[in-house]
N, C-alpha and C positions, 0 to 999 in steps of 0.2 A: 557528562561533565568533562570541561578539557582542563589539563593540567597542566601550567606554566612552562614546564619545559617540552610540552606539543605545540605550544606558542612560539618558546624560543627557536626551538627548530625549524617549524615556518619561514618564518624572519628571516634565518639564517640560509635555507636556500632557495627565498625568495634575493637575498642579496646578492647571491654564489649566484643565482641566476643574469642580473645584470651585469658583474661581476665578469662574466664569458661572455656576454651578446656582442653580438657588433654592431656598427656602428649602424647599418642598415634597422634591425631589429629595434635599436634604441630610439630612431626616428619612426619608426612604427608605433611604439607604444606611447610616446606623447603623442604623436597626431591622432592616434584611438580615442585618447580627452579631451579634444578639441571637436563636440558635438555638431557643431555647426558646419565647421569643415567635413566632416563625414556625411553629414546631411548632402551639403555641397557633391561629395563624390559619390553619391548614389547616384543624384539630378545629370553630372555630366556624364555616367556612365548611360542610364538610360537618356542623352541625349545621342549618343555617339552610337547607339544602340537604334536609336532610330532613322541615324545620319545611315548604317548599312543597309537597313532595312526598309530603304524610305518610298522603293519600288512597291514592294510588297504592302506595306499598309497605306498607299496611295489607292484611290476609289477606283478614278479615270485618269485617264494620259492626259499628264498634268501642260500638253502642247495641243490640246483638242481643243481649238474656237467653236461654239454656235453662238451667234448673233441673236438669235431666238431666247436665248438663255441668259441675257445678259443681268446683272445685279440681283440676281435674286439671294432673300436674305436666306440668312443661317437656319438650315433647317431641322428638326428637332427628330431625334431616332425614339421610338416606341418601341420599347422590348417586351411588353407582355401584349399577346389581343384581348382580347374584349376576355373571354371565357377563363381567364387567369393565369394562363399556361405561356410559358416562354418562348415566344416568337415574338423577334423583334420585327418591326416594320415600319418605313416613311409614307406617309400620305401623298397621293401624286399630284402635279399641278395644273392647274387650267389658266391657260393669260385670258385678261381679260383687258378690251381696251378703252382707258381714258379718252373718252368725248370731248375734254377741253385739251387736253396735251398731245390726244394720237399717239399714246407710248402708250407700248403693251405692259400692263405690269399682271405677275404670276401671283398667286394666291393659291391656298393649299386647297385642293377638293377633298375634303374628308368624307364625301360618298366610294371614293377609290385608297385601296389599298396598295402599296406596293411592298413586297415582304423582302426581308435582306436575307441572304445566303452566307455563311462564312465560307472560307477556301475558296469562293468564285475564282472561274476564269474571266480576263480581259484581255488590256493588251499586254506585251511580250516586253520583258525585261531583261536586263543582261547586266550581273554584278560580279566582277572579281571572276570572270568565267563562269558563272554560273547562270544560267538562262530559263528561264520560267514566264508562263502567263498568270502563277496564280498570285492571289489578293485575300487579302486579311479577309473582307467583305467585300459584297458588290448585292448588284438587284436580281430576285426572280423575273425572268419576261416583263421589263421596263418599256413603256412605250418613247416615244420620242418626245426629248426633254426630261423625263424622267432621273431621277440621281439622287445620289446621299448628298447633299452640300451643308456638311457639318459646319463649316464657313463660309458657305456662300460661295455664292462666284464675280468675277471682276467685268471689267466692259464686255470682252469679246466671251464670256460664258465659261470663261475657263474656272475648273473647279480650284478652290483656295486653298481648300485640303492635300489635295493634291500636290498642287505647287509649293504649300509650304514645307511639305515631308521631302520635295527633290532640293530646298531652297535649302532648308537645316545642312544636310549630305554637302553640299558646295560653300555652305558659310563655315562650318567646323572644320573641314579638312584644307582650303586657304588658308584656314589660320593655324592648323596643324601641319602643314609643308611648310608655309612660310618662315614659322617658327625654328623647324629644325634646318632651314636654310640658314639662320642667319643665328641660330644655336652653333652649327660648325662653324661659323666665318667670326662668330665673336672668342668663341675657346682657340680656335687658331691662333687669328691678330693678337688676339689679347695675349698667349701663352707667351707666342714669338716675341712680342712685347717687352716683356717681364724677364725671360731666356736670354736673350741677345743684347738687349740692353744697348747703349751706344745712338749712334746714328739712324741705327733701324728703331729702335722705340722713341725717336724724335720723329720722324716719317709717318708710324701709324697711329702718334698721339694728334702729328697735325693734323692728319685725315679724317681721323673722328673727329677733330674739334669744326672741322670743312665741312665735314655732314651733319655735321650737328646743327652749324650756324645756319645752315638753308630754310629759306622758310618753306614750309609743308605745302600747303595750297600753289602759290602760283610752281613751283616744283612738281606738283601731280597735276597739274594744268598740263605744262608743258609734257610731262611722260606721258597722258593719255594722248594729246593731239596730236605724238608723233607713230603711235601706231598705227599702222594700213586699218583703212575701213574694210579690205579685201580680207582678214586675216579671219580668221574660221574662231566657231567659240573656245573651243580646244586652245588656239595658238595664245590668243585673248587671256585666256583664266593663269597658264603658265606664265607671262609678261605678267598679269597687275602682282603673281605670288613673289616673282624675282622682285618687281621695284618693290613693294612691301617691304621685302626681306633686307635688302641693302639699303632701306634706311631705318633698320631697326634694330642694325647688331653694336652699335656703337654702348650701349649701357651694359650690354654683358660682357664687350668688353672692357671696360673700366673696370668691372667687379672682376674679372678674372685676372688682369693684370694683377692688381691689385694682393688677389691670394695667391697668384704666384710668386709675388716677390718676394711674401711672409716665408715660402715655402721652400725657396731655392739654393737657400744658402741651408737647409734639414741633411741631414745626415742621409737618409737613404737618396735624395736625388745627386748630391757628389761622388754616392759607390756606383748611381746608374750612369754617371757622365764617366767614369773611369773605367766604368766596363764595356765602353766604348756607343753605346745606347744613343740612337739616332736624337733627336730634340723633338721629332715628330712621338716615337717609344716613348720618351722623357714626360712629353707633355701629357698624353693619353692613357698610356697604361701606369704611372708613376704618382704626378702632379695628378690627376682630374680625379680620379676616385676618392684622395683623400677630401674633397668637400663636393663629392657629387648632389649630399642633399642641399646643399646650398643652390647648385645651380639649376635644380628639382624646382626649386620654391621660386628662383628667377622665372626658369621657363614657363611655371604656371602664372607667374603674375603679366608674362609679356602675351602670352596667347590671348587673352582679353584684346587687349591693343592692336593685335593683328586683325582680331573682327570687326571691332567697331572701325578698323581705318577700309578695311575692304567694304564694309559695309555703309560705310559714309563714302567710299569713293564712285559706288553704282548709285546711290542715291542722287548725285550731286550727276548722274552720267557722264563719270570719268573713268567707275573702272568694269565691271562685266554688265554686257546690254543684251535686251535682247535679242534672240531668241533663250539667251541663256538665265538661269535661274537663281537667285539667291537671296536674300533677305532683303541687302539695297534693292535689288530690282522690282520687288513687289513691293516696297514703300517708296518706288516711283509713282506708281496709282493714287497714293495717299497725300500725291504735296496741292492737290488742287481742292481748295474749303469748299468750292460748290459738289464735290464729286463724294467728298466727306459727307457733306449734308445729305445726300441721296445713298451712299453705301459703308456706315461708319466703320463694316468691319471689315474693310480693308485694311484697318491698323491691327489687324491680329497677326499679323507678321513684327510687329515689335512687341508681342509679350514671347516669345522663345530669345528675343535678342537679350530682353532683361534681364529674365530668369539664368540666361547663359553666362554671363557679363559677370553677375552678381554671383554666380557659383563657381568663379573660375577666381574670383577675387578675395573670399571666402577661403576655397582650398587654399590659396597660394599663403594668404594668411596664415592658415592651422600647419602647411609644410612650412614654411620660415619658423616659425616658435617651435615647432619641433625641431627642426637641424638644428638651430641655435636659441635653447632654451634659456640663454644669460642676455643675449642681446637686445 
């Protein structure tokens, strides 16, 4: 039996508890009730999770051609044999060739077995300095042509699996550089902005409104055709993240301007201007924490945008080509309806764009009503 004043007491340093929290803490326990959004940061965590690891649970060398191998569909992993024990294993394939078309098409031989190994060796990876041959899975003594193609493979045989575990790794992290490129160039303009006032925040409001006004397309027309066809995929990925980035810091900074001006006339940033506090100290260590969750909830809602524009940019072959990997580039195999009709799952590279898209918009949602539960 509980007795009203075990209650009241409760309550009461349940209250003393908010009471002391800060400001971080307090954006923590609402975003906690926003289910959705937490659902959201699981999905991006284990996407970012497999953006590291994208080596390791890739089957084959997601750049290995066989022509022999070309389109074949999704094929199905069996984890128990026959006698009910756990051994997973794929059926191996035999082509067999069409009489009226002369194309070879594979079908599964269910008289052969092939059995799957976990920890297999393949080929050699190399992440973050760290270097390995091994794979989540791979085949026991595989004959040629042999393979897991849990999505199949595209024209030249290349496994889909594969490529889309290196494609996730190169579309999440463009949109996580790009983002904090043009995260510091909006808190900068924007601060200075807001700080300096005058002549210079007539100069960086023109400029945004110059970037602003440009239209997007024939704009990433002209950036893609001016880079060298010469330029390696390295050089390539760093160019499409810079132009991305500089046209996309222009809305954070308006929002930062914005809460700096609320903030600049507060009492602790006049003791930091008088104790003589650089504007660069003013702005960073002073101004930017007191609404860091706000600009939390910004950068989650702009990283969306940074993917779907890199990803619309290789699609449209304006921004990363091949040999290089990413979400656009393997929904370049996907714009032709006749290549559709013979391998439809080459659109399996736009269900992780979705599901990415939609959980990053989701979080940025549950962090906004969390920083600012009245807005």
């Amino acid at each position: 039996m509980r007795f009203p004043f075990q209650r009241r007491k409760r309550v009461a340093s349940s209250a003393e508890r908010y009471a002391t929290a800060t400001q971080l803490q307090l954006t923590w326990w609402r975003f906690r009730r926003h289910r959705l959004a937490m659902v959201s940061l699981v999905v991006l965590v284990l996407a970012y999770g497999v953006a590291l690891m994208a080596d390791f649970l890739a089957t084959q060398d997601p750049h290995d051609t066989n022509a022999a191998t070309s389109y074949i569909a999704p094929q199905p992993i069996h984890w128990r044999d026959d006698d009910g024990s756990f051994h997973p294993y794929v059926y191996g394939l035999k082509g067999v060739r069409d009489i009226k078309t002369f194309k070879l098409i594979y079908t599964l031989d269910t008289s052969r077995k092939v059995y799957v190994e976990f920890f297999a060796h393949d080929y050699r990876w190399t992440v973050l300095g760290f270097a390995s041959d091994r794979h989540l899975f791979g085949l026991t003594n595989p004959r040629r042509g042999d393979g897991i193609y849990i999505l199949g493979t595209d024209q030249l045989g290349r496994d889909l699996w594969s490529r889309l575990m290196v494609a996730t790794r190169v579309s999440l992290f463009i949109g996580l550089i790009g983002v904090s490129i043009s995260l510091f160039l909006g808190v900068l303009l924007g601060g200075i902005s807001a700080i300096r006032g005058g002549w210079v925040d007539l100069i960086i409001q023109r400029l945004i409104e110059v970037v602003r006004s440009m239209p997007t397309i024939p704009l990433w027309l002209g950036l893609a055709a001016s880079l060298p066809s010469s330029w390696s995929v390295t050089q390539i990925y760093l160019s499409i993240t810079i132009i991305i980035s500089l046209l996309a810091w222009t809305d954070l900074a308006r929002v930062v301007r914005g809460k700096f001006m609320s903030l600049k006339e507060e009492d602790f940033v006049l003791a930091a201007e008088l104790a003589g506090a650089s504007q660069a100290r003013i702005i960073f260590r002073h101004m930017l924490p007191s609404f860091a969750s706000h600009i939390i909830a910004a950068v989650s809602l702009a990283l969306p945008a940074m993917i779907i524009s890199e990803t619309s940019l290789s699609f449209l072959g304006l921004g990363l080509r091949p040999p290089a990997i990413s979400w656009g580039v393997l929904l370049q195999d996907a714009q032709n309806v006749q290549t559709l009709v013979l391998a439809p799952w080459l659109l399996s590279a736009a269900v992780p764009v979705i599901f990415v898209i939609l959980a990053f918009n989701f979080l940025g949602d549950g962090l906004r009503d969390a920083a600012d539960p009245y807005g």
